[in-house]
C-alpha positions as CSV (number, residue, x, y, z in Angstrom):
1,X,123.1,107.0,36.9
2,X,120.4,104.6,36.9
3,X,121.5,102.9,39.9
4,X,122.1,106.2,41.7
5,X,118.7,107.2,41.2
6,X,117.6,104.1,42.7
7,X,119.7,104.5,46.3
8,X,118.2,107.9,46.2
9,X,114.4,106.6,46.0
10,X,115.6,104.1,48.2
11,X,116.5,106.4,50.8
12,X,113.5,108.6,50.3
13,X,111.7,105.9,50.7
14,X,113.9,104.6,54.4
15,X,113.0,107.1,56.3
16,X,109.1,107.0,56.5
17,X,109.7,103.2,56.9
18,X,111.4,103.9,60.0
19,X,109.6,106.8,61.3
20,X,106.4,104.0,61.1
21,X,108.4,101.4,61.9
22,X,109.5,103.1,65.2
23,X,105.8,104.5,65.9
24,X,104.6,100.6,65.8
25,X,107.5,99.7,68.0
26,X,105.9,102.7,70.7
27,X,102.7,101.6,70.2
28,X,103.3,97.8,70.8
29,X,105.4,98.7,73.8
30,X,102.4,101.0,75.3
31,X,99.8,98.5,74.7
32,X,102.2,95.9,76.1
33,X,102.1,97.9,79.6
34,X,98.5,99.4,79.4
35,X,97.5,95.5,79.0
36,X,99.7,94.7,82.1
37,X,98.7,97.3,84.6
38,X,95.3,96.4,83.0
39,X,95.4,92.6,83.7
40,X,96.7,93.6,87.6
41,X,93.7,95.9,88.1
42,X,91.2,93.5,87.0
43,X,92.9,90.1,89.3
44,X,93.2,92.6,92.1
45,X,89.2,94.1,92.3
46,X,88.0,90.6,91.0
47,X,89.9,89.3,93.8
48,X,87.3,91.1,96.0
49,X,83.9,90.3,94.9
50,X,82.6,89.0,97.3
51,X,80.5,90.1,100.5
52,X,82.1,89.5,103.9
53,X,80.1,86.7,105.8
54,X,78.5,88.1,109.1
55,X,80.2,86.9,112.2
56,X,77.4,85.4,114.3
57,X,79.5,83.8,117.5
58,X,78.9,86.4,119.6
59,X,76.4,85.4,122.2
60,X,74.9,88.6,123.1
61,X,73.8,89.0,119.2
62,X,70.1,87.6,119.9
63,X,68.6,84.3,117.8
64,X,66.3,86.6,115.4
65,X,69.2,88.6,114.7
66,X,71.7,85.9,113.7
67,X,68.9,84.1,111.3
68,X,68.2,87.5,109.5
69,X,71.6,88.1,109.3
70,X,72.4,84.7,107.8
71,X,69.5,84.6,105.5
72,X,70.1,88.1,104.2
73,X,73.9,86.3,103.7
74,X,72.8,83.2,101.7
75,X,69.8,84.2,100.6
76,X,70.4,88.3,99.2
77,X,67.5,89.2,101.5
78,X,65.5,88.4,104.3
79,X,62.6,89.0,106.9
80,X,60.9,92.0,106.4
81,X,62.3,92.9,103.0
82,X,59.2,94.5,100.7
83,X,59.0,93.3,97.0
84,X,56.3,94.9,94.4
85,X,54.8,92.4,92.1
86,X,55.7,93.0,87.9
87,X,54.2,89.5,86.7
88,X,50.4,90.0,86.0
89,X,49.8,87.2,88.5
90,X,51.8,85.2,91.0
91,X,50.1,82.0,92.9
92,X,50.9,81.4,96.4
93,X,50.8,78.4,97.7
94,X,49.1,77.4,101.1
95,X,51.5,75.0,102.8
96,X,51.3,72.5,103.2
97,X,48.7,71.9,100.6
98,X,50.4,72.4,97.4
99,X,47.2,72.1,95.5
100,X,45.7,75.3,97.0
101,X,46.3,78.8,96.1
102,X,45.9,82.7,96.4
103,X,46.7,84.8,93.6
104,X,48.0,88.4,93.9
105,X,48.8,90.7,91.0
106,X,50.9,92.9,89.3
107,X,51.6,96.4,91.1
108,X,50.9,94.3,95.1
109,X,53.4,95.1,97.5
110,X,54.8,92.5,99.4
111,X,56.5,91.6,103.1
112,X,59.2,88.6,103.5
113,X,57.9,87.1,106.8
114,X,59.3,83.4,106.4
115,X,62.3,81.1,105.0
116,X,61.3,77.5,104.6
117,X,64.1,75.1,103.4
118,X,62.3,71.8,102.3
119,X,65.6,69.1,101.0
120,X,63.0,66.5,99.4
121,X,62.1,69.1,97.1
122,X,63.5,68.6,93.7
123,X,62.2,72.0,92.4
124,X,63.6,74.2,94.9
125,X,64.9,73.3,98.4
126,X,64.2,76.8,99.8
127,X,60.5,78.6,100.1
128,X,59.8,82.0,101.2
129,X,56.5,83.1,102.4
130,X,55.3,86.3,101.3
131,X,52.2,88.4,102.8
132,X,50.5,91.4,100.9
133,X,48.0,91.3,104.0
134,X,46.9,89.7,106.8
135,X,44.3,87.4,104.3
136,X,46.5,87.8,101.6
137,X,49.9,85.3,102.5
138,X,51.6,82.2,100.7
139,X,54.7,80.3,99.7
140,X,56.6,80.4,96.4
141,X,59.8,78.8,95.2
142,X,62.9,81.4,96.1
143,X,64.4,80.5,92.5
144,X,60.8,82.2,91.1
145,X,61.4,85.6,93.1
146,X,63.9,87.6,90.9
147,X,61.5,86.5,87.9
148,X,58.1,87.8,89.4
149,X,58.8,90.3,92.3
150,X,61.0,93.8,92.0
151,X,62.7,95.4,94.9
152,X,61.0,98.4,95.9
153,X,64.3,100.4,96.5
154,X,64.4,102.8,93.8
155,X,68.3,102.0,92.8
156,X,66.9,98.1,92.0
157,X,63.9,99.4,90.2
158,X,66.7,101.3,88.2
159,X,68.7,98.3,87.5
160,X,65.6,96.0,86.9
161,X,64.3,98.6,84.2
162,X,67.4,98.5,82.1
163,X,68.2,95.0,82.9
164,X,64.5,93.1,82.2
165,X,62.4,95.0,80.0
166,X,62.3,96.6,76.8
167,X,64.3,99.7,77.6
168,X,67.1,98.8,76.4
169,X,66.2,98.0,72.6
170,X,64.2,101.6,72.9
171,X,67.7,103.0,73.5
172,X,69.4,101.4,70.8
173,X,66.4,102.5,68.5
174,X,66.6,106.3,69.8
175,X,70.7,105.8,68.9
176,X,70.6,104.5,65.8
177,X,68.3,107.5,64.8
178,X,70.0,110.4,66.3
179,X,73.2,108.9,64.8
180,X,71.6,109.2,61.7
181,X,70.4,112.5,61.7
182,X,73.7,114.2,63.3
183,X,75.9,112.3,60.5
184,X,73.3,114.2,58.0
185,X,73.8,117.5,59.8
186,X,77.6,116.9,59.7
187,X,78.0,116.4,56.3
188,X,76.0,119.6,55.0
189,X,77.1,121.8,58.2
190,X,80.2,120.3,59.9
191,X,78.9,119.8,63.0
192,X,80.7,119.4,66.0
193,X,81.2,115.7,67.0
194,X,82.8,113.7,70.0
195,X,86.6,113.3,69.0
196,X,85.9,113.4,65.1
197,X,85.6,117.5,65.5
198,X,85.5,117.7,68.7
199,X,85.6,120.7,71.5
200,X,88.3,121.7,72.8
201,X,87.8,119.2,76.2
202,X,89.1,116.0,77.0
203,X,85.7,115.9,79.1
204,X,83.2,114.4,76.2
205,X,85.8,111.7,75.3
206,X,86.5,111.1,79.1
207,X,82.7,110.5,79.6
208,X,82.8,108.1,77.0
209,X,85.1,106.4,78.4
210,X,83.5,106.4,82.0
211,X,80.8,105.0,80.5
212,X,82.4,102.3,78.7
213,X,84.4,101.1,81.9
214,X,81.3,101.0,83.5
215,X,79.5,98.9,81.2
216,X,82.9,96.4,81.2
217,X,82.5,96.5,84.7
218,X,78.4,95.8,85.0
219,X,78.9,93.0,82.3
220,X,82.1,91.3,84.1
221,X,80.4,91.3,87.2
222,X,77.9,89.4,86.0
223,X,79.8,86.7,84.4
224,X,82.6,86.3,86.8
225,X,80.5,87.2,90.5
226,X,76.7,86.5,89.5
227,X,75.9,86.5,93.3
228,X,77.6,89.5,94.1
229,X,75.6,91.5,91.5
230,X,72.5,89.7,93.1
231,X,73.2,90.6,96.2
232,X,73.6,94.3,94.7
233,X,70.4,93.9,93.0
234,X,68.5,93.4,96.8
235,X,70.7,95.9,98.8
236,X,71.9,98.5,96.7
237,X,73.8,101.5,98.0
238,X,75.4,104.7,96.4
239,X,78.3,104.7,98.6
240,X,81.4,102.7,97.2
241,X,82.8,102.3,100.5
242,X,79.6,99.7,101.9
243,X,80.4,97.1,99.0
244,X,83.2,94.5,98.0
245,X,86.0,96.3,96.0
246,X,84.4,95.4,92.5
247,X,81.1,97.0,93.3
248,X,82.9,100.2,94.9
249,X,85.0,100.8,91.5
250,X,81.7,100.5,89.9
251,X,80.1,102.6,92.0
252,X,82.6,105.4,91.2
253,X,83.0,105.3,88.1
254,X,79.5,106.4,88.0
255,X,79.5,109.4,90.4
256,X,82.7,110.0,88.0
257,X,80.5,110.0,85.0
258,X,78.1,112.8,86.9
259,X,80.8,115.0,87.9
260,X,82.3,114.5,84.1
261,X,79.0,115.3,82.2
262,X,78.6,118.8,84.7
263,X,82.4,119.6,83.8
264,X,81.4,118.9,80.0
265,X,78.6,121.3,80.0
266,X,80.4,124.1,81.2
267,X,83.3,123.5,78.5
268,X,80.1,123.3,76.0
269,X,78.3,126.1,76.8
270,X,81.1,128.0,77.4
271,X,82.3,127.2,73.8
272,X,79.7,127.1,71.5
273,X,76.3,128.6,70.9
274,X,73.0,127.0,72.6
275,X,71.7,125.6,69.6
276,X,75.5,123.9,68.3
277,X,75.6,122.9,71.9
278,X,71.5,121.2,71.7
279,X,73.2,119.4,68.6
280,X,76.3,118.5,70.4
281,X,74.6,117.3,73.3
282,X,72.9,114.7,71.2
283,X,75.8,113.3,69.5
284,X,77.1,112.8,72.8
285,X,74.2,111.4,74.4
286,X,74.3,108.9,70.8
287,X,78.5,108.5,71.4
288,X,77.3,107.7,75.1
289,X,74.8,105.1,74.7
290,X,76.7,103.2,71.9
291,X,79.7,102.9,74.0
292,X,77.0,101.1,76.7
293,X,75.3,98.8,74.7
294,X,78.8,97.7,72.5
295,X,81.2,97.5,75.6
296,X,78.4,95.2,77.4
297,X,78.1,92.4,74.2
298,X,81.7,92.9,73.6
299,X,82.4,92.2,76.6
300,X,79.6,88.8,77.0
301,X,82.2,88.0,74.2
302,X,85.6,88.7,76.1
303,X,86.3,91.0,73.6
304,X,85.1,93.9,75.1
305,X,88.8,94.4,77.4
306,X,90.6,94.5,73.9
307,X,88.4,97.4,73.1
308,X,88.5,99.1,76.5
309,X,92.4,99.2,76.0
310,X,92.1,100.8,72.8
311,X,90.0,102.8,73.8
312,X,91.8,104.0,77.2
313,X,94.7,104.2,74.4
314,X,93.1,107.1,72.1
315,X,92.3,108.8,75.7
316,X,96.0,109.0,76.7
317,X,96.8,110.2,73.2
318,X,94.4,112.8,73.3
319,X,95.9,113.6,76.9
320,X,99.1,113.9,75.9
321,X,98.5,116.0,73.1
322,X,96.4,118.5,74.9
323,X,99.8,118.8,77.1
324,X,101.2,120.7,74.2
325,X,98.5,123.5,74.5
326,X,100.3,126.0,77.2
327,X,97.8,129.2,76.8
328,X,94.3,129.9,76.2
329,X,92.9,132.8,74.8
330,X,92.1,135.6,76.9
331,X,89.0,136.7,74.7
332,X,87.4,133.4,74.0
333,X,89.1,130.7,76.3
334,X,90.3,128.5,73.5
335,X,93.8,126.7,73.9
336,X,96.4,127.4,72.1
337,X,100.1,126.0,71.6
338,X,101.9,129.3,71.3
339,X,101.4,133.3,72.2
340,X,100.2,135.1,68.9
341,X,96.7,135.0,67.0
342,X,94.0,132.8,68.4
343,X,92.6,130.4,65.5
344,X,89.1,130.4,66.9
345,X,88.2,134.0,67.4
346,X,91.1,135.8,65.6
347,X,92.4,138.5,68.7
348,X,95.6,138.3,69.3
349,X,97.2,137.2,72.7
350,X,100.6,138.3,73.9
């Protein structure tokens, strides 16, 4: 008796074994091919990171084309490219007395009107001359540009604002205390919250993921192609189709983040109330600019693709399960697995 009590626990027992057992087996096998396709996509856009070097043997291109063209090539930028000064003050020298300066300050605008490549220098072979006017002109090191001078493009000052100052740690702040106050509001009201009690949308989630790719992205790029992001950095476009293939896909993820956030706020608002979706709203703008800031020093650690995979993981889940909801309800537009009562708003659907 004893012993047939213990092949019966036994096999109580077997079958959830197996059931996980076979569930770690799909899993493994999943993140065995997401990491392969994965692994492809990143050799083949990292493959093509770099600009295409101008072609300057035609003749009929004239001489002041061809050395704009090659300096904008080797350097990031050239003649007649305007700069704005951030340092509070920059010294320019007046070649070739190295001893005498002029000072402009922060908030000038500046002109490129001269490359100067001096090999016995053992600071910096190359000088650019500058000019804020006519009396106003000088030479500095091209190494002490990116430090002191900001690209007067409004896409660079964008990337220079999260990239050198202290916006960054203000974000993290702002985080870390909306995060706080919506886990307080969850608790005591059960707020809704990005995939913990989530809307029914994949959009939120999918935004988060955006973001998150993007940040890989950003944070590769500068490890793997410092001076392709440079070059970025001096001629920046919004059109994916004007830049080497890594900069495109970045490119596009980011007009796909626009066009995810407008879908999410229709699903929102068309779902919950104005002030659950105010509250909503911030715990996806928190969800947002955690995934940013973790995906970019996870990734300075290569650790970041591990998480992106995981991540890209619960996405397909979610995917996949939202496959099994066939109807929506007709009053309030929630989905639904079957024909019969909805479970948000009670009518019933036939």
């Amino acid at each position: 008796m004893k012993k047939r009590n213990q092949e019966i626990l036994q096999s109580q027992w077997a079958v959830p074994v197996i059931k996980i057992a076979h569930r770690a087996r799909l899993f493994c096998g999943g993140m065995r091919s997401l990491l392969f396709f994965f692994t492809l996509f990143l050799s083949v856009v990292f493959y093509s990171c770099k600009y295409n070097e101008p072609n300057l043997d035609k003749e009929e291109i004239p001489q002041k084309t061809k050395d704009s063209l090659s300096y904008l090539y080797k350097y990031h930028y050239t003649l007649n490219k305007n700069f704005e000064v951030w340092s509070d003050t920059v010294k320019l020298a007046q070649l070739p007395f190295k001893d005498k300066f002029v000072t402009i300050n922060k908030g000038d605008r500046v002109v490129v009107a001269e490359f100067m490549v001096q090999p016995s220098d053992s600071v910096d072979s190359v000088w650019v001359k500058v000019a804020r006017d006519e009396k106003t002109q000088g030479w500095i090191h091209k190494s002490t540009v990116v430090n002191n001078f900001v690209p007067v493009d409004l896409e660079s000052q964008a990337i220079f604002l999260f990239s050198h100052t202290h916006a960054s740690y203000s974000l993290i702040v702002v985080t870390l205390v909306m995060a706080i106050y919506l886990f307080r509001v969850y608790r005591k009201k059960k707020l809704m919250l990005v995939y913990f009690n989530d809307i029914n949308s994949l959009y939120p989630l999918m935004l988060c993921f955006l973001l998150a790719f993007a940040a890989t992205l950003y944070e590769s790029v500068q490890m793997f192609a410092p001076e392709t992001w440079q070059h970025y950095y001096f001629n920046p476009t919004l059109s994916p189709f004007k830049v080497p293939l890594v900069l495109g896909v970045f490119v596009l993820s980011l007009w796909a983040f626009i066009v995810v956030f407008l879908a999410s706020l229709e699903d929102l608002f068309h779902e919950l109330s104005a002030s659950s979706a105010f509250l909503y709203l911030l715990g996806l703008a928190a969800c947002c600019i955690f995934c940013y800031f973790f995906f970019i020093i996870a990734t300075s650690f290569y650790v970041g693709y591990v998480f992106l995979l995981f991540f890209f993981y619960i996405l397909v889940k979610k995917v996949n399960g939202r496959m099994t909801y066939k109807y929506r309800c007709g009053k309030c537009g929630a989905l639904m697995k079957e024909k019969g009562e909805c479970p948000s708003c009670g009518a019933v659907n036939e």
